[in-house]
N, C-alpha and C positions, 0 to 999 in steps of 0.2 A: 678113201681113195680107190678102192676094188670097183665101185660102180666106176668111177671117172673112167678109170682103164679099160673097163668091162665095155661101157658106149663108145670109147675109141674106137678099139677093135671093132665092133659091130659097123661101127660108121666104114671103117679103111675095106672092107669085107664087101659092105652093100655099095659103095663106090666103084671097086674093081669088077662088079659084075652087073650094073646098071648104070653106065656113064649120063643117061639120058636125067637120073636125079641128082646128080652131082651139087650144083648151083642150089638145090632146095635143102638137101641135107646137109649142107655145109652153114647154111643161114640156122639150121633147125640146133647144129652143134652148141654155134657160138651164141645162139639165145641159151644155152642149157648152160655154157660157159660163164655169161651172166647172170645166170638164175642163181649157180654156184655162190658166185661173187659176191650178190648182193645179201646173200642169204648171211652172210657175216656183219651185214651192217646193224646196227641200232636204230631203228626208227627217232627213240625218245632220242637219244645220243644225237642223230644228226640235227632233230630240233633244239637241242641247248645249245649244239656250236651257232643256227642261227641267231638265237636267242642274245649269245654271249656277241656275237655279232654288232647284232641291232644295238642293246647297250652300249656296247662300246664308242660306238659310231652318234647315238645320241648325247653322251657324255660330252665327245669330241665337241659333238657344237652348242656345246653349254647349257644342256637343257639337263640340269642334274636331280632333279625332279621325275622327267618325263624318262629316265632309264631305269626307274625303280621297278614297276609293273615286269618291262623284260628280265631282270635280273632275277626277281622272283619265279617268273614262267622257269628260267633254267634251273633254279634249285628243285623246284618242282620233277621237271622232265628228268632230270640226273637223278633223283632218288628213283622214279620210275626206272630209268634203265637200266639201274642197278640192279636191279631185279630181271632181267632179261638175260636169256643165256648167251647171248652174243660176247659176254665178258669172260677172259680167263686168267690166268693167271701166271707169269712170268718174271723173271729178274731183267730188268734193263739191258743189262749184258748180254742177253740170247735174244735179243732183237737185232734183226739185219737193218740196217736202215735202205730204202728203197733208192736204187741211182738216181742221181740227179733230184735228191732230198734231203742235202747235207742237215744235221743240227743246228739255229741258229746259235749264236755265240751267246745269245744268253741262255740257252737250255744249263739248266742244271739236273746234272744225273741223278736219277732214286739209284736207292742202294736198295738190296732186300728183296726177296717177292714181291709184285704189287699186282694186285687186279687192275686188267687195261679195259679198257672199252672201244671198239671201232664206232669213232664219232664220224667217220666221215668217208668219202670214196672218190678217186677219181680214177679214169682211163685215161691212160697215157700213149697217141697218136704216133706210132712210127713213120718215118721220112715217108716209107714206102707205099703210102694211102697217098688215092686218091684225092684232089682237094673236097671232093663231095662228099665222101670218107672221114676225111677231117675233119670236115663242118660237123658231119652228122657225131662226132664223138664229142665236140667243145659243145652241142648242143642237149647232149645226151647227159655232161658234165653239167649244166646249167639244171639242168631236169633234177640231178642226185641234189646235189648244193638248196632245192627247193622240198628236198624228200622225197620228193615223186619218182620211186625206184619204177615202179611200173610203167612210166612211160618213157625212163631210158632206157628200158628193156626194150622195149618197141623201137627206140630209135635207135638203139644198137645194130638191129634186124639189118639196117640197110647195109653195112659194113661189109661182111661178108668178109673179112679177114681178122685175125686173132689178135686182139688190143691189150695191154698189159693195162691189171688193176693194181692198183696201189691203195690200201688203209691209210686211216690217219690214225692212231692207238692213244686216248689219250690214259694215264694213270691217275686213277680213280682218285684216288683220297689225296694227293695235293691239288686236281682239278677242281673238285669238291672246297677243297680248303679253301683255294684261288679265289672261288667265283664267291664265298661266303664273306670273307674275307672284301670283297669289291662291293658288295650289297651291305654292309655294316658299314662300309667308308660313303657311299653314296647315300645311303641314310642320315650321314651326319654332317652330308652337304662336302666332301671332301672330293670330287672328281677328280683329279691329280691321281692322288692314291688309289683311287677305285682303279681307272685308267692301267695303273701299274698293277695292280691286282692281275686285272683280267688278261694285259700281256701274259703275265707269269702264266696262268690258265693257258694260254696261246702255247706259247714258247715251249712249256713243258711235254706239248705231243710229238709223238715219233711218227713218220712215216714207212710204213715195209709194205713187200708187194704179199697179195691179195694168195698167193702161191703162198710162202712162208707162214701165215696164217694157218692154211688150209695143215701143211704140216705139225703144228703144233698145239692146235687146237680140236680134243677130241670130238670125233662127227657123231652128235648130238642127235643126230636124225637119223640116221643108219641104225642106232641102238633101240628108237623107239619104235621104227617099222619090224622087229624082228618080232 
């Protein structure tokens, strides 16, 4: 958090004595703000939740067959991203959940420490954006949801006002369990169950803002540049 601070101040500095780049360095902030953001995410992570996705949705329309290949791809990507420092470690309880992202009713709480994983990211559009602003952040959303952090980076650029991030945190070893659990039932032609499986998988992730994260998760990259 020392850098975070550290470019504030430089920003509010070079601001107050060069109004002429105002508009450039304010664009230049909130790219670094995202750059922040996204650097939490899981790449493998946000490919299983599409993964668990696609299954799901092929399930839906009875091809119980044709969702096996994806169910596999997400066991695959999930062991990968276990391995990736984007994960830490937490008790349920010290998770804030993000406004306006209540638990659904069927979430059932872990108890215990568990390794979480940020499977996934969205920016969340304040009233007070522009409708062009808008667009460009549901379109920036569309961008993360396909992986492509790098080109919502880009299209965040246009904003020029400060968007709040939200995680999606899924916990590891009953997502894991979930999605195994859904690919054993689909394997033996049961889609109903699978179906319910990969809910559980769903239901069991928390949402917290992209802020909260940053608190509680040691910066991993400040230790390696020293």
């Amino acid at each position: 958090m020392k850098i975070f601070f550290s470019l504030l101040a430089s920003a509010v500095l070079t601001l107050s004595t060069a109004p002429a780049h105002a508009s450039s360095l304010h664009k230049d902030w909130e790219s670094f703000k995202a750059h922040r953001a996204f650097h939490h995410l899981s790449s493998d992570g946000q490919h299983t939740m599409m993964d668990i996705l696609k299954a799901r949705q092929i399930l839906a329309a009875g091809q119980t067959d044709a969702a096996i290949p994806a169910l596999y791809d997400a066991q695959k990507r999930l062991v990968a991203a276990t391995k990736a420092s984007q994960k830490f470690q937490a008790a349920e309880s010290e998770l804030h959940t993000a406004p306006g992202h209540p638990l659904p009713p069927e979430h059932h709480a872990a108890t215990g420490q568990l390794d979480w994983l940020p499977v996934g990211g969205e920016f969340i559009a304040s009233e007070t954006l522009a409708p062009e602003q808008k667009a460009a952040i549901a379109s920036a959303n569309t961008q993360l949801k396909n992986g492509d952090t790098d080109a919502a980076s880009q299209t965040m650029k246009v904003v020029g006002q400060n968007a709040d991030f939200i995680l999606a945190l899924a916990p590891i070893s009953p997502f894991q369990g979930a999605i195994n659990r859904a690919t054993v039932f689909t394997e033996g032609r049961h889609p109903k169950e699978a179906m319910e499986a990969l809910d559980e998988a769903l239901n069991s992730i928390v949402f917290v803002s992209e802020d909260f994260v940053t608190s509680i998760v040691p910066d991993k990259t400040s230790s390696t540049n020293k």
